[in-house]
C-alpha positions in Angstrom: 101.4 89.6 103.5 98.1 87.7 103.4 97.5 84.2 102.2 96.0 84.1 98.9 94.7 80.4 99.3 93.7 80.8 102.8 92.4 84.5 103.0 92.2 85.9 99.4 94.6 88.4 99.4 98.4 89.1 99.5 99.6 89.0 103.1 100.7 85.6 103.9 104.3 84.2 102.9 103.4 80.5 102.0 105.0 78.4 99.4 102.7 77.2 96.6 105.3 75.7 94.5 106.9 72.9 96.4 104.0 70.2 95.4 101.4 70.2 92.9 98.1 72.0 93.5 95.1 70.2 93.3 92.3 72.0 91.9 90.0 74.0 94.2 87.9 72.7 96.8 89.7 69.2 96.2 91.2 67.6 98.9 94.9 68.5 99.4 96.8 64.9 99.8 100.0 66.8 100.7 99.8 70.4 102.0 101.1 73.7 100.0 104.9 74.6 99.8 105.4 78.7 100.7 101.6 81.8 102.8 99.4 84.1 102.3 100.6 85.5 104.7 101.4 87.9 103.6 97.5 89.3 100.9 99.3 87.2 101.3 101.1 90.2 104.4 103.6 87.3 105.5 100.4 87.5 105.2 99.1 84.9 103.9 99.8 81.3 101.7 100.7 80.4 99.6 99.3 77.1 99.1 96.0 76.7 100.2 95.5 73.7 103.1 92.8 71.9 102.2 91.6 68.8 104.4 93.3 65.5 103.0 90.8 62.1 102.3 90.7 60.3 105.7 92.4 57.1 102.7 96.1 58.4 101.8 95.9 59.7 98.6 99.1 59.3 96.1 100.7 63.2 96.1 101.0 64.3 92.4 104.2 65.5 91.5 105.0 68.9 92.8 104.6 72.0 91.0 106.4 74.6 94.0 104.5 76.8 98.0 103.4 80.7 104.8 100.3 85.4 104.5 100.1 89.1 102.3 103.0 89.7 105.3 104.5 87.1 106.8 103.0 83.3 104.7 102.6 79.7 100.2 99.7 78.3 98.0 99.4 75.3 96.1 98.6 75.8 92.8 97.3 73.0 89.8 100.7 71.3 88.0 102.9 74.1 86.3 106.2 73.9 84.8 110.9 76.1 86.1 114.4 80.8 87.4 115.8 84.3 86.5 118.8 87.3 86.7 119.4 89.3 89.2 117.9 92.7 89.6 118.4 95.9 91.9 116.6 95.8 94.8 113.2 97.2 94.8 112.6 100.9 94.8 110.8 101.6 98.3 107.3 102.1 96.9 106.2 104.6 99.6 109.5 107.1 99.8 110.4 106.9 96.3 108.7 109.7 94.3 106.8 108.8 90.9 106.8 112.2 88.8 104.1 110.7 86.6 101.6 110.7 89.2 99.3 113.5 90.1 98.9 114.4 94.0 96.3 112.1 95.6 92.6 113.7 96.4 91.2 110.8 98.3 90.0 111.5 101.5 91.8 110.6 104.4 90.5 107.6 106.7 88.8 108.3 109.6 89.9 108.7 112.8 90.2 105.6 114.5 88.2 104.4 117.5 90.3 103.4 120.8 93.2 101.0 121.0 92.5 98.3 123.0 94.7 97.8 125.8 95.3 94.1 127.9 95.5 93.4 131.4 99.0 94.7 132.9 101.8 92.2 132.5 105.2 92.0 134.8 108.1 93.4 133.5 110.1 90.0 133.6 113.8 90.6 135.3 116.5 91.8 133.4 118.4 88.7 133.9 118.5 86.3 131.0 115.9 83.4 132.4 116.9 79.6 132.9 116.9 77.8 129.6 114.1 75.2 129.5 114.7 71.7 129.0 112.8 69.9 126.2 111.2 66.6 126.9 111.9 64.0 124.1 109.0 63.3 122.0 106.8 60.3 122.4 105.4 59.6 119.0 102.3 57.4 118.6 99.4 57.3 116.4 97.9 59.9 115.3 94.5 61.8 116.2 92.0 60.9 113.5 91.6 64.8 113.0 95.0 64.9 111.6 93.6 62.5 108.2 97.3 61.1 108.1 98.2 57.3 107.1 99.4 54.7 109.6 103.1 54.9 108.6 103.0 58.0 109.6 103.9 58.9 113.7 102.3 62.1 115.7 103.5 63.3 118.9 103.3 66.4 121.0 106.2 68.5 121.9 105.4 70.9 125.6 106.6 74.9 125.3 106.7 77.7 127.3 104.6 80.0 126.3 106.3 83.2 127.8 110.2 82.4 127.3 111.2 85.0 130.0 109.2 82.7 132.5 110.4 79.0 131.2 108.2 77.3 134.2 105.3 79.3 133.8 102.4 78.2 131.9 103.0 75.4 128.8 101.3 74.8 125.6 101.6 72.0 123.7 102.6 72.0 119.6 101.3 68.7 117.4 104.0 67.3 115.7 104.6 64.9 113.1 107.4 62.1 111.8 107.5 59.7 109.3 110.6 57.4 109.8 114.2 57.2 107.1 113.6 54.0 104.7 117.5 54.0 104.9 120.0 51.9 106.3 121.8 53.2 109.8 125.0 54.6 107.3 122.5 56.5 105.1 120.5 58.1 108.1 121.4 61.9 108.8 118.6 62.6 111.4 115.1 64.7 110.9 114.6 67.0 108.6 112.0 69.6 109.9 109.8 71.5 107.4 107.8 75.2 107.5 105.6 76.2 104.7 105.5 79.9 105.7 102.2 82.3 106.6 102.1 83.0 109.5 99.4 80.4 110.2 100.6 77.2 107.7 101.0 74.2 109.8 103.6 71.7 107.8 101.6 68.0 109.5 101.2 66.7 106.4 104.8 67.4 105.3 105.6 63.7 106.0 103.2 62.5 102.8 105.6 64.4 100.9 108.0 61.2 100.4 105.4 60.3 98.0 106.6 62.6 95.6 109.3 61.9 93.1 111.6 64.9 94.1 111.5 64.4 98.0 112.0 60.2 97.6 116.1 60.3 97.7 116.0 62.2 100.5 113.7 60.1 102.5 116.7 57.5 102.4 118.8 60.1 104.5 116.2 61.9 106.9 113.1 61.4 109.3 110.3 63.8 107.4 108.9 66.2 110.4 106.0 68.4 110.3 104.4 70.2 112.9 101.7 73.2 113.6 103.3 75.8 115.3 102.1 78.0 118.5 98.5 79.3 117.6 98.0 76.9 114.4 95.4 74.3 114.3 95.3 72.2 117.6 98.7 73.9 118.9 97.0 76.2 121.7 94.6 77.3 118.6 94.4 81.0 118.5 90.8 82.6 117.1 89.9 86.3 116.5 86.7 86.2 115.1 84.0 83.8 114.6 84.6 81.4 111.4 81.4 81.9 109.6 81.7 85.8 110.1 85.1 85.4 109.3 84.3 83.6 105.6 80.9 86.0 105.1 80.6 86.1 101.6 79.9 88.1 98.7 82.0 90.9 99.0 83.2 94.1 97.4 86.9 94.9 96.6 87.0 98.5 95.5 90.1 99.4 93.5 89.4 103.3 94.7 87.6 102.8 97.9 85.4 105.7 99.1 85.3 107.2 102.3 82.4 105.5 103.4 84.3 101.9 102.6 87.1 103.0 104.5 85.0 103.7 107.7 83.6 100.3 107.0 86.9 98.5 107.0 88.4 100.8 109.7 85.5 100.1 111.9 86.2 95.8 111.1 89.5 96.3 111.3 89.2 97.3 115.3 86.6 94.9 115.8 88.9 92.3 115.0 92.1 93.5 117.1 89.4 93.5 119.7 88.1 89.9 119.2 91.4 88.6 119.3 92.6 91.0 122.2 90.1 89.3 123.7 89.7 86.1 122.8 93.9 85.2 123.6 93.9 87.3 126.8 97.2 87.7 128.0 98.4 85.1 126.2 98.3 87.1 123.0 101.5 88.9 123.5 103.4 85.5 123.0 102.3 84.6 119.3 105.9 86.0 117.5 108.2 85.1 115.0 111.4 85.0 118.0 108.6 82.8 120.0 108.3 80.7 116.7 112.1 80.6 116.3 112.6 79.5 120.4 109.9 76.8 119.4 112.1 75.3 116.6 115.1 74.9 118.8 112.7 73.2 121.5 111.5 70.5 118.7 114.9 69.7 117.7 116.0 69.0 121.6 112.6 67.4 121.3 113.6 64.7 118.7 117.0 63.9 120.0 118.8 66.7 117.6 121.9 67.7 118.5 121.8 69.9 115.9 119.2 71.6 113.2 118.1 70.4 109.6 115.4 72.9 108.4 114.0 73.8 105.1 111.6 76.6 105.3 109.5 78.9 103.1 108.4 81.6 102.8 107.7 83.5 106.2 109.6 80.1 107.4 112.5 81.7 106.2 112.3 84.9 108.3 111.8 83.2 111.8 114.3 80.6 110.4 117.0 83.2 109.8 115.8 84.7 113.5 116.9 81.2 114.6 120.2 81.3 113.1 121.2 84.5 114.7 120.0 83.2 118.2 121.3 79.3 117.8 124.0 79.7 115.1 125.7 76.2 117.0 122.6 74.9 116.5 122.5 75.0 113.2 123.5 71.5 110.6 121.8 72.7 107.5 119.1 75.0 106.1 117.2 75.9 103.3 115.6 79.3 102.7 113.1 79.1 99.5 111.5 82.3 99.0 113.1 84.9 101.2 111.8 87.2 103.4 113.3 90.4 103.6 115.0 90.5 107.0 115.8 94.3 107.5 114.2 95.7 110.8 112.9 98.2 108.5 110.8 95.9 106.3 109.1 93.9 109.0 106.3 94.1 108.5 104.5 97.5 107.3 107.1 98.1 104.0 107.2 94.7 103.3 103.4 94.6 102.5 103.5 97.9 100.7 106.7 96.0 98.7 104.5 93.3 97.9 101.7 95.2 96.0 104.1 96.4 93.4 105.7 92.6 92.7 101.5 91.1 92.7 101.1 94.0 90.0 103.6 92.9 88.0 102.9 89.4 88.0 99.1 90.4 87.1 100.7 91.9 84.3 102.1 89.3 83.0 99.2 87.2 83.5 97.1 89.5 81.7 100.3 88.9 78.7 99.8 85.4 78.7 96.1 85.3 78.5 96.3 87.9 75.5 98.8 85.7 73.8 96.3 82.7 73.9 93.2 84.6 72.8 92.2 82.0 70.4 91.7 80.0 73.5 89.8 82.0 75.8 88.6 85.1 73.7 89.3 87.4 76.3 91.5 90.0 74.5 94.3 90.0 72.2 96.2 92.6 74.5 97.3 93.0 78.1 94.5 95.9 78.3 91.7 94.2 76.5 92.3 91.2 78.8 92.1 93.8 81.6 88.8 95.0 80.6 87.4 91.5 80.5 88.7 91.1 83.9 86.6 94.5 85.1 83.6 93.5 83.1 83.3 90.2 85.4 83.8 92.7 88.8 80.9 95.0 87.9 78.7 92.5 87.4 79.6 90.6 90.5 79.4 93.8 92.3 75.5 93.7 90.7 75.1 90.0 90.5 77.1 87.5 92.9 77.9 84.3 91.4 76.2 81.3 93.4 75.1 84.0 95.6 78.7 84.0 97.1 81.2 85.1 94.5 81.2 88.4 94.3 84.2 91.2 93.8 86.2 90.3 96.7 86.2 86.6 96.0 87.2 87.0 92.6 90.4 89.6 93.8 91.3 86.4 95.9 90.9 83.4 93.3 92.4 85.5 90.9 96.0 86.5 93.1 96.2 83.1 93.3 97.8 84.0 89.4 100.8 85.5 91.2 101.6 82.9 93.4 101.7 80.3 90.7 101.9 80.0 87.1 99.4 77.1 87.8 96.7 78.6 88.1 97.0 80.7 84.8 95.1 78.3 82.8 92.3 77.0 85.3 91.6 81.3 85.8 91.7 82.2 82.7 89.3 79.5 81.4 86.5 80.7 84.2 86.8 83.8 83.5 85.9 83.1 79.7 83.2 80.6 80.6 81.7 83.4 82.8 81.5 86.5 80.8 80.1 83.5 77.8 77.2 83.1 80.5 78.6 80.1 82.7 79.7 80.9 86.2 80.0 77.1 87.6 83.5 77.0 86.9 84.3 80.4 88.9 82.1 79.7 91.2 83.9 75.8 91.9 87.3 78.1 92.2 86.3 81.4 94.1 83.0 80.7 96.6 84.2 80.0 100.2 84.4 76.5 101.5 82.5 76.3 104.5 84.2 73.1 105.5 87.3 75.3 105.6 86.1 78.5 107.2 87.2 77.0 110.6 91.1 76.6 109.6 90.8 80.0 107.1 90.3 82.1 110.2 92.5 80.3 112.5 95.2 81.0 110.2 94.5 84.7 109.3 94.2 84.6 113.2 97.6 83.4 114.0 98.9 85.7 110.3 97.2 89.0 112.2 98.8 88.4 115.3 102.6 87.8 114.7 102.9 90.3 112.4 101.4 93.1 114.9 103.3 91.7 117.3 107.1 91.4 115.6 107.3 95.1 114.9 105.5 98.5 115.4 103.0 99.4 113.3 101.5 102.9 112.0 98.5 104.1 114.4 98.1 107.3 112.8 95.3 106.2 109.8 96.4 109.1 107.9 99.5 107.5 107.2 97.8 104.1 105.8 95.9 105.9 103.8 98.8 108.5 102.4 101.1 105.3 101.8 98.6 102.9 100.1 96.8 105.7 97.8 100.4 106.5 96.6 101.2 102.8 95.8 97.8 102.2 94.8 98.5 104.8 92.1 100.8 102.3 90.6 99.7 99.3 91.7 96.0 98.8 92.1 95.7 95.2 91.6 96.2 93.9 95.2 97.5 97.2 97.4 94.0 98.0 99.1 93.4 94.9 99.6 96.2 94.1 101.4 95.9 97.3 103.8 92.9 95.9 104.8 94.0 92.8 105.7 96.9 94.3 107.9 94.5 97.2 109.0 94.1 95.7 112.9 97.8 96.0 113.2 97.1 99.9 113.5 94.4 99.1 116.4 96.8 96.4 118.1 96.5 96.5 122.1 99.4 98.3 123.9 100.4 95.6 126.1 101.0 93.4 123.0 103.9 93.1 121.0 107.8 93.6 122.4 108.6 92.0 126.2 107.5 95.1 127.9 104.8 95.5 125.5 106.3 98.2 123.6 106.5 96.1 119.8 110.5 96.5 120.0 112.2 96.4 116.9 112.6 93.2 115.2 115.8 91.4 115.9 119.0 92.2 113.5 119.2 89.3 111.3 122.9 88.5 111.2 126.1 86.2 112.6 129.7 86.7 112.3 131.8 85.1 109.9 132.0 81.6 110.3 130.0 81.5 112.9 126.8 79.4 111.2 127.7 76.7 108.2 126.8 77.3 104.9 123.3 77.8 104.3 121.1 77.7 101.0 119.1 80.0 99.6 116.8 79.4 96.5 114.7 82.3 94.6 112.8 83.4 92.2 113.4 86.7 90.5 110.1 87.9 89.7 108.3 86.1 93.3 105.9 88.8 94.5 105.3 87.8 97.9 108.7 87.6 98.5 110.8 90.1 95.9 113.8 88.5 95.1 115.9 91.9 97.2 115.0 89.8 100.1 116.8 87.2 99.1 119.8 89.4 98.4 119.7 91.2 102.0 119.1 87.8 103.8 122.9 86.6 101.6 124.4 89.9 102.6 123.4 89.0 106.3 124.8 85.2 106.5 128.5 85.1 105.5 129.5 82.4 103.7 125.8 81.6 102.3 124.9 80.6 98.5 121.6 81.7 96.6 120.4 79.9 93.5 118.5 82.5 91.7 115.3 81.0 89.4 116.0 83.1 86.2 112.8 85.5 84.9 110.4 83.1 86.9 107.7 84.1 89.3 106.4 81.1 91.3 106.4 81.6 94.9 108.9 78.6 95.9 111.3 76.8 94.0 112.5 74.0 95.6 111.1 70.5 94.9 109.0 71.9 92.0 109.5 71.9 88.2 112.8 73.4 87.7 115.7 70.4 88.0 118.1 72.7 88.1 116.9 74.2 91.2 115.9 70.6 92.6 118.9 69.2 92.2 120.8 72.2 94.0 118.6 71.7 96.7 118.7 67.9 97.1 122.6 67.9 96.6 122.7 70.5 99.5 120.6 68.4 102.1 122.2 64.9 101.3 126.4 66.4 100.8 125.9 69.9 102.8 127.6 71.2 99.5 126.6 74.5 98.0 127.3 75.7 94.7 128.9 78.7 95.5 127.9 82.1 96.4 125.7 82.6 93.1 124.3 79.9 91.3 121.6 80.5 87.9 118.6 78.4 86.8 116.9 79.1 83.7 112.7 79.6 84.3 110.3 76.9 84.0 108.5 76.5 80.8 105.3 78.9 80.7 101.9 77.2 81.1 100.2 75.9 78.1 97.0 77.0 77.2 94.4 74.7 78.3 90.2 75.0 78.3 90.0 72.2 80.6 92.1 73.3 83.0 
């Protein structure tokens, strides 16, 4: 999955519901909730992470955020969940009768894998656990743009697990203190927004907002930037301003030539980062993530775990409970990740194009019910149209020189993460096709400020996700898979492939211990073995469909899931919805759940706004 705020597409798995978005290009005081991440693949976010005023800036109230596969995005202030539904059809091995056979041409045959230097096999004993260092917080780096309250340390890893004394790498990390009283302290309380490639530093300004202030009372607020992300042992594929080129084109039937073209990138890139990371590129996983977690709760003095994650934080947090179930006080899970072996992370991309369709749908619904507003259609398929008319003449015309068809696919996914953004995209789109483009343009041209962060994340995205699972190499079978879902869902599903593409070109030493990608680890404990977790969802999320959150349930005995009724926000918690809120916050201050099955009805559409 692919991070719609950070890359432009569906990979990333990162919450953009957990805080209010601010509007593009303005600074972000508090970062997104689920990452993009996944395209968003876990790929991408959900909530874009925009650099914060060096002055603190009063959060607004949160409106809920990882990576296209594994990553959330904050989107502007939206309103609240929804019933359950069979898990999703597998897009690429169901049959759909009402499609014709596919006559697109195949993609071409791909150039050379690359391959890194030879790496020992480590011994098949386990290896010596390491022993974390406590943390020793200070001040923090003026880089980081946090406020004095707030503390920053760094917290020393291995970076190859199997060799615990080998070489280190440090992960920033941050802490703002309880306000409470020494009988109202529970410990920390560590956060992940989800991507891969969503660093949670600025998760301590979140005590700022209204929903997070009670349990500031009870916990230490801890953020930090996991292996590869930002300035923990940064990890870079490609060269930033290459990486945010812009205008570009987003076919919704590429041709053959396009796919040479994005084949031919795609390999480039596997190579830049093959060769960029060295050896050390083998060790940027989701487990490695997961080991990480348990070393930054030694790190602060934990003897046991208080997580909430998002997004892809809830896959490598649900790796964590089957590897440290003693570990574990409480956790949250908002936004699940599909945890099957089978779904990580090829069929959990190809899942996501069909939930991004249906949310473009009802985008397109909502739009065509408020066409007294914005003029754009008084149907679903007018609307649709309007939306095609501003890609051809993009595709002729670039806005501001830089907006062209693929910027507009990203701003415009942005609609699935978050009913936030329905409003603020539908109101450029109408001020463009009436002949003004500033206000697309302000929402859909790259920032270069953040080109350098964009492709560190899609860097760090790119790499765990080809190296938590195999991946196709044969090209035929990309192409085969993605025309067939493309058939149905043609919003987002090419442009996810591409995003994911440099899995299928991924160096052979890379990947698994012995460099083989290995199967994911089976997500699961025994009965009473883990306390009672939480899970919160919504039932129409696309980056993470709600059968995820079902299978993750079925995996942890004795967990509850609070289901976001007919809602399709990617993250719940600490949003709009009370309901969900107040599950949430009753959970992390009592450890109470409300059963196996709890219901909250959706949050109130958005209201039709020109000045959005």
């Amino acid at each position: 999955m692919r991070a719609a705020a950070l890359y432009g597409t569906v990979g990333s798995l990162v919450v953009t519901a957990l805080v209010a978005f601010p509007a593009d290009g303005a600074a972000a005081p508090v970062p997104p909730a689920p990452a993009p991440p996944m395209a968003a693949p876990a790929y991408y976010t959900p909530t874009p992470l925009n650099t914060p005023p060096t002055t603190p800036t009063t959060p607004r109230p949160p409106t809920v955020t990882p990576t296209r596969p594994p990553v959330q995005t904050p989107a502007p202030t939206s309103s609240a969940t929804s019933p359950v539904r069979p898990p999703m059809k597998d897009p690429v091995n169901s049959p759909s009768p009402a499609v014709a056979p596919s006559t697109a041409k195949p993609l071409p045959v791909r150039p050379p894998t690359v391959t890194l230097p030879a790496v020992a096999v480590p011994p098949a004993a386990r290896p010596p656990l390491p022993v974390a260092r406590r943390i020793a917080f200070g001040r923090c780096a003026p880089v980081e743009h946090l406020p004095s309250v707030v503390e920053c340390g760094k917290l020393t890893v291995p970076l190859d697990y199997a060799h615990p004394d080998g070489k280190k790498i440090d992960l920033t990390v941050s802490r703002l203190r309880s306000k409470g009283t020494a009988a109202e302290r529970q410990g920390a309380l560590v956060y992940n927004p989800g991507g891969p490639g969503a660093s949670s530093m600025k998760f301590p300004m979140y005590s700022a907002i209204g929903t997070f202030r009670k349990l500031l009372d009870a916990y230490d607020f801890v953020g930090y930037a996991p292996r590869g992300v930002d300035r923990s042992a940064p990890l870079s594929c490609q060269k930033p301003a290459e990486f945010a080129k812009a205008p570009t084109d987003s076919p919704r039937v590429p041709s053959e030539r396009y796919k040479r073209q994005r084949t031919l990138q795609a390999a480039a890139y596997a190579r830049g980062c093959a060769r960029n990371a060295g050896r050390s590129l083998r060790h940027f996983t989701s487990l490695n993530n997961a080991r990480d977690l348990d070393m930054l709760r030694a790190g602060l003095g934990e003897k046991k775990l208080t997580f909430m994650g998002a997004s892809y934080g809830t896959y490598f947090g649900a790796l964590y409970a089957t590897l440290f179930p003693g570990h574990v006080r409480r956790m949250v899970f908002d936004s699940v990740v599909n945890p099957d072996p089978r779904q990580i992370w090829y069929r959990s991309n190809l899942d996501q194009n069909i939930g991004f369709e249906r949310r473009w749908r009802d985008w397109r619904r909502w739009v065509a019910k408020h066409d007294k507003t914005y003029h754009l259609g008084t149907t679903e398929q007018a609307v649709h149209r309007s939306y095609e008319t501003a890609r051809d003449r993009l595709r002729g015309k670039p806005a501001g020189g830089k907006v062209g068809p693929g910027q507009l696919q990203a701003a415009f996914l942005k609609t699935g993460y978050n009913d936030g953004y329905w409003a603020r995209r539908a109101q450029a789109l109408s001020a463009y096709l009436k002949g003004d483009p500033k206000p697309l343009i302000a929402q859909a041209a790259p920032k270069p400020e953040s080109a350098k962060e964009d492709e560190n994340g899609n860097a760090v995205y790119t790499a765990v996700e080809c190296n938590d699972a195999p991946w196709p190499r044969d090209l035929r079978k990309w192409d085969a898979d993605n025309t067939r879902v493309a058939r149905v869902a043609p919003f987002e599903t090419w442009d996810n492939a591409w995003m994911n593409l440099p899995c299928a070109f991924w160096p052979h030493n890379s990947g698994g211990p012995r460099g083989d990608h290995s199967s994911p680890l089976d997500v699961r404990v025994a009965p009473g073995a883990l306390p009672p977790v939480l899970l919160l969802a919504a039932e129409h999320d696309p980056a993470t469909p709600y059968s995820g959150a079902l299978e993750l349930q079925r995996r942890l005995p004795g967990s509850s899931l609070v289901t976001e009724r007919g809602a399709g926000t990617h993250g719940v918690a600490f949003g709009p919805n009370e309901c969900a809120n107040e599950h949430a916050e009753t959970y992390l201050l009592t450890g109470k759940t409300p059963g196996p099955r709890a219901y909250c009805a959706p949050r109130p559409e958005p209201v039709a706004d020109t000045s959005a």
